[in-house]
C-alpha distance (Angstrom), angle and dihedral (degrees) to the residues before:
residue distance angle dihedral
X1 . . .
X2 4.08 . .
X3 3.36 86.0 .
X4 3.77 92.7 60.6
X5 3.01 104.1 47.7
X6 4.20 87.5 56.5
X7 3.45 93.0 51.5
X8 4.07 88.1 49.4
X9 3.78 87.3 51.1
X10 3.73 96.8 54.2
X11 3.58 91.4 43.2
X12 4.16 87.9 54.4
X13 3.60 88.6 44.1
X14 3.56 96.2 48.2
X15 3.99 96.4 50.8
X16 3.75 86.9 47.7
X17 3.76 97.8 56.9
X18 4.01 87.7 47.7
X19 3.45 90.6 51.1
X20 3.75 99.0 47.6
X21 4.10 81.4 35.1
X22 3.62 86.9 64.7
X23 3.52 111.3 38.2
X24 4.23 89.1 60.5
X25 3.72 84.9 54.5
X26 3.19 95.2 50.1
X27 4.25 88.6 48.0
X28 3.71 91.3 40.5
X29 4.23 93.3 56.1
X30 4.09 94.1 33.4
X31 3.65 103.9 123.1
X32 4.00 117.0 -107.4
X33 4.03 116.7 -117.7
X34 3.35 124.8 -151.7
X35 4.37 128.9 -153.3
X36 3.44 92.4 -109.1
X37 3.75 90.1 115.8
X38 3.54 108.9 23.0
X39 4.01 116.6 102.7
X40 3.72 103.6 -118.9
X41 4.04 121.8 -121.5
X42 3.55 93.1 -154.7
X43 3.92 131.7 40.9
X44 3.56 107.5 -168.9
X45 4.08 137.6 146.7
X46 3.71 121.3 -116.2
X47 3.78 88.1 -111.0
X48 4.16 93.6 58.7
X49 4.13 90.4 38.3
X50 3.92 89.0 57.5
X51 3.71 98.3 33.5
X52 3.57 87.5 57.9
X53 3.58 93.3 52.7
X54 3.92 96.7 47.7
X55 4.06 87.2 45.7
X56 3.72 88.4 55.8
X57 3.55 129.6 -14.0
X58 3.85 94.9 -168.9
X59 3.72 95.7 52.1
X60 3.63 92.3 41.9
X61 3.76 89.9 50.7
X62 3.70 99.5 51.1
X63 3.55 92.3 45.5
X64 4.03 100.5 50.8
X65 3.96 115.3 11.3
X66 3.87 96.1 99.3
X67 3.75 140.0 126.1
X68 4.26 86.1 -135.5
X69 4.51 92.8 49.9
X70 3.66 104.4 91.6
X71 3.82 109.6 -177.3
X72 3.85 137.3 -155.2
X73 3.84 112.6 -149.0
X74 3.46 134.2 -165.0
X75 3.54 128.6 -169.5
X76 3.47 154.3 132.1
X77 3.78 122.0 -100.7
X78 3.72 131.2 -91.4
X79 3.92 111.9 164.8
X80 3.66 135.1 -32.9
X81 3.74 129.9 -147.1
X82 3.33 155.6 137.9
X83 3.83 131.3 -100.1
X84 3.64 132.2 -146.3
X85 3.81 87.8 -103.7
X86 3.56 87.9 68.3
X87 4.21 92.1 -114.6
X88 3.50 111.6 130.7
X89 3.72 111.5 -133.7
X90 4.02 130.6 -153.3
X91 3.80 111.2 -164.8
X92 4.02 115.1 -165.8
X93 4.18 121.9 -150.4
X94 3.70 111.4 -120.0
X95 3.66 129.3 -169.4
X96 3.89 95.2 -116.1
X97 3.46 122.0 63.8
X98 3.64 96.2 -92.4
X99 3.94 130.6 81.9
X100 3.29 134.4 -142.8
X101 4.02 108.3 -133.2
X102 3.58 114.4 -168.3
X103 4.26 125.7 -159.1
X104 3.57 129.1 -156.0
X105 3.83 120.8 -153.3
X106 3.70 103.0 -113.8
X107 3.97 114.4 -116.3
X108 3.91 94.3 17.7
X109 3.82 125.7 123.3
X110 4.07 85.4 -113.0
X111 4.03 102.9 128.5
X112 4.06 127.9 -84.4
X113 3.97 100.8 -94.1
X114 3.64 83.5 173.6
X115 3.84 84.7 76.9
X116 3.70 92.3 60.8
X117 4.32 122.5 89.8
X118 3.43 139.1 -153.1
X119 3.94 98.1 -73.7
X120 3.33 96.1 32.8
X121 4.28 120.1 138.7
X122 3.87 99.2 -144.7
X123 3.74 119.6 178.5
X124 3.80 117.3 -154.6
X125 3.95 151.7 155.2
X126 3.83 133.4 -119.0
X127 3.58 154.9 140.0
X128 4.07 114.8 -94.7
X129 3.99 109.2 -122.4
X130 3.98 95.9 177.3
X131 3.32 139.6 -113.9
X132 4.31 122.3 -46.8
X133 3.84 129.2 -163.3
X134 3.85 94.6 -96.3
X135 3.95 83.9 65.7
X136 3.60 95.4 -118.3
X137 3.73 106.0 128.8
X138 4.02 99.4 -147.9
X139 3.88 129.2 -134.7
X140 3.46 109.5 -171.0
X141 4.31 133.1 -177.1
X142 4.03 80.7 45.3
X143 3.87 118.4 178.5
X144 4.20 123.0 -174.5
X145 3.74 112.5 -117.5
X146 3.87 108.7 -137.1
């Protein structure tokens, strides 16, 4: 009977690891969306969307760092680059002492921020991910409104 009840528990064990096994493939190869066509809850400028999060970081993050709070962003351009990830990433001056650096899901039909200067006023969509300790608060799955 002990030896049962091992085999039973390897079995169990076994299933469980395929399971779990597959549901992080199946997370790892989803395909990545963009806010291109999501209607945003909030219409804000860089300057407010910052200032909010220097004023209060708590507040600000309970009140926008959600899957469900699209944003539309306006601001004027700072720099634009491209990480080592491959995401291209538009970061627009603010008046506080926070940014507002924006990434773009490489390979998605989300704009060409690379097209944009120093100077630039660039109007886009995204998803809120908070504030980090460089000061930049970050908006990531970003797509250019036209």
């Amino acid at each position: 009977m002990n030896n049962m009840k091992k085999k039973i528990v390897i079995i169990v064990a076994l299933a469980l690891l395929a399971i779990g096994g597959s549901v992080v493939l199946y997370q790892w190869n989803k395909p990545k969306t963009n806010a291109a066509d999501v209607k945003p809850t909030y219409v804000l400028s860089a300057d407010e969307l910052a200032g909010e999060f220097i004023s209060d970081e708590n507040v600000a993050n309970g009140k926008y760092v959600k899957d469900s709070v699209a944003f539309e962003i306006t601001g004027i351009v700072d720099t634009v680059y491209t990480n080592d990830g491959g995401e291209d990433i538009l970061v627009f001056q603010t008046k506080s002492e926070a940014k507002v650096a924006c990434s773009f899901n490489a390979g998605q039909d989300s704009g060409n921020p690379n097209q944009y200067k120093k100077g630039d006023t660039v109007k886009l969509k995204g998803y809120c991910g908070g504030i980090d300790m460089f000061l930049e608060v970050q908006m990531r799955a970003c797509a250019i409104v036209k």
